[in-house]
C-alpha positions as CSV (number, residue, x, y, z in Angstrom):
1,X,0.0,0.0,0.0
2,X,1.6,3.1,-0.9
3,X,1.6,6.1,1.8
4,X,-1.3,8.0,2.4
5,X,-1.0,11.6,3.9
6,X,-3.7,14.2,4.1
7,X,-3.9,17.1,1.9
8,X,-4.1,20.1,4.7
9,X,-4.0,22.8,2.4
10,X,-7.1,20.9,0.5
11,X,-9.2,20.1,4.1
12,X,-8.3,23.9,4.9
13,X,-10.0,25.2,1.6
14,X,-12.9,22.7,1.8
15,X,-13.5,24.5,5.6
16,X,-13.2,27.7,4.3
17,X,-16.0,27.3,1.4
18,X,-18.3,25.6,3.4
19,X,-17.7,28.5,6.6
20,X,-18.6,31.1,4.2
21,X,-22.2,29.3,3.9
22,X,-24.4,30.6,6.2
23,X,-21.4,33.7,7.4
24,X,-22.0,36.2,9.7
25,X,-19.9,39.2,10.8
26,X,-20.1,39.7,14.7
27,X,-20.9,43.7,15.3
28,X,-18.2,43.8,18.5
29,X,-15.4,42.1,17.1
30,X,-15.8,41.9,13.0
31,X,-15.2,38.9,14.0
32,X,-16.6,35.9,10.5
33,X,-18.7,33.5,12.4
34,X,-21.0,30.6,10.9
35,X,-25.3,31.3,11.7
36,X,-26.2,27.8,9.5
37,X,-29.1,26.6,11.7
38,X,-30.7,23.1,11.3
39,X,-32.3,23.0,8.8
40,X,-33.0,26.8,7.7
41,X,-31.7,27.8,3.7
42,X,-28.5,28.4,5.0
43,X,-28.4,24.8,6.0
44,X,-30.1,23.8,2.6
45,X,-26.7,25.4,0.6
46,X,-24.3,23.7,3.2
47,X,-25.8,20.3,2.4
48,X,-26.1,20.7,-1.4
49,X,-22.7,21.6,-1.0
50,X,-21.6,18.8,0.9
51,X,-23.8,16.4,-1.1
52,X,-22.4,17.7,-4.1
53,X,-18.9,16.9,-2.8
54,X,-19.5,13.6,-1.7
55,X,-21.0,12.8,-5.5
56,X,-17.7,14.5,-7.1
57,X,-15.3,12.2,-5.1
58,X,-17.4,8.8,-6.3
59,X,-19.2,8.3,-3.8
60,X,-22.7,6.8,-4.0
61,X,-25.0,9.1,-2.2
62,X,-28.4,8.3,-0.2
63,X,-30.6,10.9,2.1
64,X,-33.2,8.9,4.9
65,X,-35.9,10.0,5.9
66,X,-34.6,12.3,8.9
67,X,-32.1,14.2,6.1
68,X,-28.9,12.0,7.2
69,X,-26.6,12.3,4.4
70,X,-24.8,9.3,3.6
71,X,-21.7,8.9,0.6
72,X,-20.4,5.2,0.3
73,X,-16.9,4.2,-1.0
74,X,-17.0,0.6,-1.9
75,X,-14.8,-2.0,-1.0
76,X,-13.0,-5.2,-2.0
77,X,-15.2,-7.5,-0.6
78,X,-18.6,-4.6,-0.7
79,X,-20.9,-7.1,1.3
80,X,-19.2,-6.4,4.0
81,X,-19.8,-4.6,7.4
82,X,-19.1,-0.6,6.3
83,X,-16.6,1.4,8.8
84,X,-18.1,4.8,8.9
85,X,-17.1,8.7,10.2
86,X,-19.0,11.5,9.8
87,X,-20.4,14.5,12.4
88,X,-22.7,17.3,11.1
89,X,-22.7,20.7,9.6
90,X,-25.4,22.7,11.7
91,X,-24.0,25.1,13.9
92,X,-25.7,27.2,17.1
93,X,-26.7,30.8,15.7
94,X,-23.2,31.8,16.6
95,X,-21.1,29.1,15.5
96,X,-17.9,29.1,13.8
97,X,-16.2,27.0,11.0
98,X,-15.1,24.0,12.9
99,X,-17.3,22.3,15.2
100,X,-19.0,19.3,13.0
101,X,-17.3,20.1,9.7
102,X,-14.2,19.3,10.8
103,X,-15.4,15.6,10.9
104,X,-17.6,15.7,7.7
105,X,-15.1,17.5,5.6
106,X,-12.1,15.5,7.4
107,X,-13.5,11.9,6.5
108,X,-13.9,13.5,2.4
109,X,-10.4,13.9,2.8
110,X,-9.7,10.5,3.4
111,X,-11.8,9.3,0.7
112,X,-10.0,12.2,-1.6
113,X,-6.5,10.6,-0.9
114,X,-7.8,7.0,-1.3
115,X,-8.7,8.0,-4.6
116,X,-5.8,9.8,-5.6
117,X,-3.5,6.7,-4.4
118,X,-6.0,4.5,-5.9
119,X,-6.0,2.7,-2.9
120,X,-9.3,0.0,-2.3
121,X,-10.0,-1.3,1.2
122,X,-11.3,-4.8,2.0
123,X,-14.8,-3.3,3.5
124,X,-16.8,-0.4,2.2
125,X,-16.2,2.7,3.7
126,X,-19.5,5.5,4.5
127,X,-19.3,8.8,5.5
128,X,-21.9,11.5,6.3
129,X,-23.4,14.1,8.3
130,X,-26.6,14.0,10.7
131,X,-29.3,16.2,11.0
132,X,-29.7,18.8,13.6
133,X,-26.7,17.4,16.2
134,X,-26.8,20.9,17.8
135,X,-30.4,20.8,19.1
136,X,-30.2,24.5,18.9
137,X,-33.8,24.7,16.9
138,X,-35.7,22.1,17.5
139,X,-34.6,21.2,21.0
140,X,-33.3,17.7,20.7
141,X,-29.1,17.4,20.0
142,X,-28.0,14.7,18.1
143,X,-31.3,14.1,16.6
144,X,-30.2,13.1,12.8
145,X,-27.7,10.2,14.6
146,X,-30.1,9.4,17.5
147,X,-32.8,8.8,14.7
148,X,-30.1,6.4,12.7
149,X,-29.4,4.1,16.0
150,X,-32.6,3.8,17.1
151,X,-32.8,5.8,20.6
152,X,-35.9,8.9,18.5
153,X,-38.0,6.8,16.6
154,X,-38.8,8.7,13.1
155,X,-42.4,9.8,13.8
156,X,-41.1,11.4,17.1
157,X,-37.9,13.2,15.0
158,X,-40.4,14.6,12.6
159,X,-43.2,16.0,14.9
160,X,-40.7,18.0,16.6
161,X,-41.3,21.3,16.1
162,X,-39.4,25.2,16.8
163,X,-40.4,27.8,18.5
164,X,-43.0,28.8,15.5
165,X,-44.3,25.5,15.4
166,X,-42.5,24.1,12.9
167,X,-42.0,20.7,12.3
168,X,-39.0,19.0,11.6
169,X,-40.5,17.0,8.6
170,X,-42.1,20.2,7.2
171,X,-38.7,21.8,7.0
172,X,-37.2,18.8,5.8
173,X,-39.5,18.9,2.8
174,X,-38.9,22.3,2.2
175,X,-35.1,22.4,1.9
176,X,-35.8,18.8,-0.3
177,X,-33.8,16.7,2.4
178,X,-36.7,14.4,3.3
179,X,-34.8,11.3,1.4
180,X,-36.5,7.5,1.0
181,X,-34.0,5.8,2.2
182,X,-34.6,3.7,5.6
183,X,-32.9,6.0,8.5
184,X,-32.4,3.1,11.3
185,X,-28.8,2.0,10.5
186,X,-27.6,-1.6,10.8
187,X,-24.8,-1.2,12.7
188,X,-21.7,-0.6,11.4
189,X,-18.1,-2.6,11.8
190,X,-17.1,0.8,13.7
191,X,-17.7,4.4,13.7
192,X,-15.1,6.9,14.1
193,X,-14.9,10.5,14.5
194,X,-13.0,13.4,14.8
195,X,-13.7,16.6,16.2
196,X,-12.8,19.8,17.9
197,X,-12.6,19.6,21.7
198,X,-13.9,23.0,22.5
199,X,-12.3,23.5,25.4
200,X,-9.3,25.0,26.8
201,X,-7.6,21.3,28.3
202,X,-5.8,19.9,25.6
203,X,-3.8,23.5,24.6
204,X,-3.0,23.9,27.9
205,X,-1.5,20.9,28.7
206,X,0.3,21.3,25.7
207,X,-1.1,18.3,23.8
208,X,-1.2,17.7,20.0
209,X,-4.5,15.8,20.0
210,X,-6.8,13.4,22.3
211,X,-8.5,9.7,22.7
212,X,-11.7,10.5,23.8
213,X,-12.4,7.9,26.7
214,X,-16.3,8.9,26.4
215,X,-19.0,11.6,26.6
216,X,-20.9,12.2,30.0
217,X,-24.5,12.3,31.0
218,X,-26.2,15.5,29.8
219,X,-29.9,16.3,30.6
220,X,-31.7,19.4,29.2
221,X,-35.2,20.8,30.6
222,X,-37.5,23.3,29.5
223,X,-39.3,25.0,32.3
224,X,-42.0,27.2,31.9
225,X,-43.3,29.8,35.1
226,X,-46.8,31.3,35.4
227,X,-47.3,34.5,37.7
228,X,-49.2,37.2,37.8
229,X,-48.1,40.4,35.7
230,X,-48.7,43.7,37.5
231,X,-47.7,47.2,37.6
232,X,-43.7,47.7,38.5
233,X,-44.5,50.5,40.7
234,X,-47.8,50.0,42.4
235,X,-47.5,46.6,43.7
236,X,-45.8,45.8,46.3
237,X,-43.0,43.2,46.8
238,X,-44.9,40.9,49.0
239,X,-47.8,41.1,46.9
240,X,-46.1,40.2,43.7
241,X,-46.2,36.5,42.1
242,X,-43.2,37.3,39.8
243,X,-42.0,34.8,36.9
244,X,-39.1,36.7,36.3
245,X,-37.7,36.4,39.8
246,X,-38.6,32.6,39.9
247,X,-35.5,32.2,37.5
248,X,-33.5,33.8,39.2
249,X,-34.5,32.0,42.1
250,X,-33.6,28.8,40.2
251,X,-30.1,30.3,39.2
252,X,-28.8,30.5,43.1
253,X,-30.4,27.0,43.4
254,X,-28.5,25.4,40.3
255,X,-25.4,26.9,41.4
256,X,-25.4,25.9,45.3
257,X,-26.0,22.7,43.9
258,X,-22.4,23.0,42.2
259,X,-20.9,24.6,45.0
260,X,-21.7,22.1,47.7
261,X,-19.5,19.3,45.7
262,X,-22.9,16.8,46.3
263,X,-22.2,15.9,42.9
264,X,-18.4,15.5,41.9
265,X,-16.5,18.4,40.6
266,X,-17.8,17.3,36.9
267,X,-21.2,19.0,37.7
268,X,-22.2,21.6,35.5
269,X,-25.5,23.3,35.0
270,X,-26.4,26.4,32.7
271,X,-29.9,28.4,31.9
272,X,-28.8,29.3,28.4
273,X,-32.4,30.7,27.2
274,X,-34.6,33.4,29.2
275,X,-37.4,34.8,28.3
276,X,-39.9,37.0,29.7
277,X,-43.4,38.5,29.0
278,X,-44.5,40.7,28.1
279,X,-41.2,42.2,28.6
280,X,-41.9,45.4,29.6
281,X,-39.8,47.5,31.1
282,X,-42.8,48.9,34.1
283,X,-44.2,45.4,33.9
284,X,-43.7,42.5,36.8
285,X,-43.4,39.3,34.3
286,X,-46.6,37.5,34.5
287,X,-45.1,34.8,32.0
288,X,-41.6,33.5,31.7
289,X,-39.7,30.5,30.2
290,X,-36.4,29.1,30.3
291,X,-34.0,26.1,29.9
292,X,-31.9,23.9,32.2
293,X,-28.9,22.1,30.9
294,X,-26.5,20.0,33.6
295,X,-24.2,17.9,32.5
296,X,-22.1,15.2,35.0
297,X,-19.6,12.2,34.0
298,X,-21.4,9.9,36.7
299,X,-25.0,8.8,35.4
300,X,-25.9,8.2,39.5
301,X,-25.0,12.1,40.4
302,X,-26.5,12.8,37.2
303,X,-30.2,11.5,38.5
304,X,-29.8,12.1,42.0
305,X,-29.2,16.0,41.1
306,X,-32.3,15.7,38.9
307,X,-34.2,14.9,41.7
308,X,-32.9,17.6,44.1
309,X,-33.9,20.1,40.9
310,X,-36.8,19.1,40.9
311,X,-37.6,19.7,44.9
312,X,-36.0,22.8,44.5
313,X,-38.4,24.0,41.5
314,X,-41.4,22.9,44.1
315,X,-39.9,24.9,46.7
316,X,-39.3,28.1,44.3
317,X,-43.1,27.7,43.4
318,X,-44.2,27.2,46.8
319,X,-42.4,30.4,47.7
320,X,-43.3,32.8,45.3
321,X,-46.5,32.0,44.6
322,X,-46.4,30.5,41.1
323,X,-46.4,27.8,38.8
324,X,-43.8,26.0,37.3
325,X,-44.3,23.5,35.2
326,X,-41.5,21.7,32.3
327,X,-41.0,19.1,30.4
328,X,-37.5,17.3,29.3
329,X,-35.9,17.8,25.6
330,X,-32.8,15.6,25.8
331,X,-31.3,13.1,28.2
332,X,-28.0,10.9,27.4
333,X,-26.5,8.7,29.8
334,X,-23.1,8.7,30.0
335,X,-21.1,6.5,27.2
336,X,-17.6,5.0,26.7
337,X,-16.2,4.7,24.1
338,X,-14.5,1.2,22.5
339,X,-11.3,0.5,24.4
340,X,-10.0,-1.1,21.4
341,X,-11.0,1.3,18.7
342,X,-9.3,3.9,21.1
343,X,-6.2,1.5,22.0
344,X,-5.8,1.5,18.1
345,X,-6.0,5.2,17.6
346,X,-3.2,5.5,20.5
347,X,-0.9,3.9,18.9
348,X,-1.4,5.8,15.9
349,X,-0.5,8.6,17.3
350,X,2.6,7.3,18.9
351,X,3.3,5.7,16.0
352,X,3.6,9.6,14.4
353,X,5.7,11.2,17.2
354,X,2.0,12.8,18.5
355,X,2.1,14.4,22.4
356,X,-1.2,12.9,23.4
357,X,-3.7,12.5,26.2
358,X,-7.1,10.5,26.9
359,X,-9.6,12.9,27.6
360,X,-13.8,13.0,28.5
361,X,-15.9,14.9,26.1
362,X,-18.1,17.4,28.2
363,X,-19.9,18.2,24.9
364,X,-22.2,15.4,22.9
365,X,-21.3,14.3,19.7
366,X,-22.9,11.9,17.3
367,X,-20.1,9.1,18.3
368,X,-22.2,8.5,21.0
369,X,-25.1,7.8,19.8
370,X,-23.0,5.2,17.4
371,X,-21.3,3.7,20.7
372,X,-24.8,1.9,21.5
373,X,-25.0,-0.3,18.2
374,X,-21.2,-0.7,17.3
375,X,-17.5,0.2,18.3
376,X,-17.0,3.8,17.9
377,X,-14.2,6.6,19.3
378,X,-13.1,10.1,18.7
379,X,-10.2,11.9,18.1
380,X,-9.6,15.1,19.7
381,X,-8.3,18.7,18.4
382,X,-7.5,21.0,20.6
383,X,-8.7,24.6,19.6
384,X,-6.6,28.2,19.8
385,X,-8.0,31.1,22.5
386,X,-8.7,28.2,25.8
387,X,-10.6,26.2,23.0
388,X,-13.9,28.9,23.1
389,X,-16.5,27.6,20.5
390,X,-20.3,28.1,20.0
391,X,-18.6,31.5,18.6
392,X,-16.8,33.5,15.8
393,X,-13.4,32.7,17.9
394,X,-13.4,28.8,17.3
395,X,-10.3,28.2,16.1
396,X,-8.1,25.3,15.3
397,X,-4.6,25.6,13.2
398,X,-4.3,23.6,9.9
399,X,-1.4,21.8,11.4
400,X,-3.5,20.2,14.4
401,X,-6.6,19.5,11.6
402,X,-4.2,18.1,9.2
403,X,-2.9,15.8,12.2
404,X,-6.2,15.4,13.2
405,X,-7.6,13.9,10.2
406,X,-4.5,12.1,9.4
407,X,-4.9,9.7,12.4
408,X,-8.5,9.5,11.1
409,X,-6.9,8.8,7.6
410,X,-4.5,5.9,9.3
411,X,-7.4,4.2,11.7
412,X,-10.5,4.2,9.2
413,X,-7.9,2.3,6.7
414,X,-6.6,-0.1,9.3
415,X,-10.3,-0.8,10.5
416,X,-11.4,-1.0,6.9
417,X,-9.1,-3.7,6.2
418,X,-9.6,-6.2,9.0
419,X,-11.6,-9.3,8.5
């Protein structure tokens, strides 16, 4: 087999094209971030894009019926069990260019250089990228992969529906990425994928790239309070039943839950969406909505801080003098990855002089959803300014995606050509 090595300067321009789709210039900074929500037009032109890609490198190409895009290389023996990689290419409305297209445009690259050696693996090898893994629209992360290995049945996937209730099928209709074929994968011979870390521990330790060991529990909740709205300066304090300061009520609760260590030093919780009505500056909030995401390593702290929450929220209630009622969007339990996928991407890495280090994802990923019907891992990049993503910052240097995707390159071919 001749030696294969990644085209950076190619992976670099395929990231740049793609981050222009769906750009965005942040007023503060100037900053060129990426606003391509799931499953909006800017969305639409990423996949075409993508799709389009896929088709020019020989690949053939299928959509399912949540808008998974699929491009399969064929192999010697093409019967066989498919390795696959892939991640997605929605972002958050202020994403940049690397989180998820690193890991769609990475595994083109190693079918690019496949082809250009002419080289054929034993089994077929599938890339592709999954519908809405943010959860930033529709409320659900990893919904395109979740779909594929069977945790969202379809029906559910497609009724979900925005804040202007919109349903995920109807947009997939409209942006013509409601495909035929059947989304529920069998499962492949292994599933790997690399990503950005987004966060600040690989750089600082000063590590090249990482073996992610797994991906812990997350839990997101939507909670939604029901006062009384009233006038700011006529009613008194003790008189008012205010939503608005119900949240913040639930903000000192969330964080002397962190601070009393009850739950490990992994726990972390954010309210990452407010709002309040009628939002009115004279007006005590009669209304008001927002949404809880913890996150913990341990599945056992995970559910026994779920159940303090929810006390707490009967408590806040009880106090104030209002109703709060929610219901949950996502729950994961905490995965690990394939000790022998990851063992094999190790030595990879040693293998090409890489400083390295095993390392737990705090975010979710579309691996993990893989990780419950076949072996799958991750590889690590470790991002510039203390890894900051969900923003026009994220930033990873060509030399750590080149290396990145070169491991990629070395352990999709060595799993591609077992028996």
């Amino acid at each position: 087999m001749p030696e294969l090595r990644i085209d950076g300067a190619r992976l670099c321009h395929s990231l740049e094209q793609l981050g222009a789709v769906g750009s965005y210039e942040e007023e503060s900074t100037g900053l060129k971030g990426v606003n391509r929500l799931a499953l909006t037009n800017d969305d639409r032109a990423g996949r075409q894009l993508v799709k389009r890609w896929f088709e020019e490198a020989g690949l053939t190409v299928r959509v399912d019926a949540i808008g998974n895009t699929y491009g399969r290389r064929a192999g010697r023996e093409d019967d066989a069990t498919p390795v696959m990689s892939g991640s997605h290419i929605d972002s958050v409305p202020t994403g940049g260019r690397f989180d998820g297209p690193l890991g769609v445009l990475g595994a083109l690259e190693v079918v690019r250089t496949l082809n250009g050696a002419g080289v054929t693996t034993r089994r077929p090898i599938e890339i592709g990228f999954f519908t809405d893994e943010e959860g930033s629209r529709f409320g659900t992360d990893m919904l395109g992969s979740a779909t594929a290995c069977g945790r969202i049945e379809l029906d559910t996937a497609l009724a979900l529906r925005d804040a202007n209730e919109i349903s995920v099928g109807q947009e997939l209709s409209r942006i013509g990425f409601r495909g035929s074929a059947r989304p529920r994968l069998d499962p492949p011979h292994a599933f790997v994928e690399c990503h950005i870390e987004q966060g600040p521990i690989l750089d600082a330790r000063g590590m090249e790239l990482g073996v992610v060991t797994g991906v812990q529990a997350i839990h997101w909740r939507e909670l939604t309070i029901r006062g009384k709205s009233a006038h700011a300066g006529t009613t008194p304090m003790e008189l008012r039943r205010d939503a608005g300061r119900a949240i913040a009520h639930i903000q000192v609760a969330l964080d002397e839950m962190i601070t009393s260590g009850r739950y490990g030093a992994g726990m972390r919780a954010t309210i990452g969406r407010i709002t309040l009505r009628p939002n009115l500056v004279n007006v005590v909030p009669g209304r008001a909505s927002c949404t809880i995401d913890l996150r913990n390593p341990s599945d056992e702290a995970m559910a026994r801080a779920c159940e303090e929450l929810r006390a707490r929220l009967d408590g806040i209630a009880q106090n104030l003098g209002v109703e709060i009622t929610g219901r949950e969007t996502a729950a994961t339990a905490s995965v690990s990855f394939d000790e022998r996928v990851r063992t094999l991407i190790a030595e990879r890495m040693v293998a090409a002089g890489i400083k390295h280090e095993d390392i737990l994802s705090g975010a979710g990923h579309d691996a993990q959803e893989f990780a419950s019907i076949c072996p799958a891992a991750m590889i690590f990049v470790p991002g510039q300014f203390d890894g900051i993503s969900h923003n026009p910052r994220e930033y990873s240097t060509p030399e750590a995606c080149t290396a990145g995707i070169q491991i990629l390159l070395d352990t999709l071919v060595t799993l591609a050509n077992e028996d």
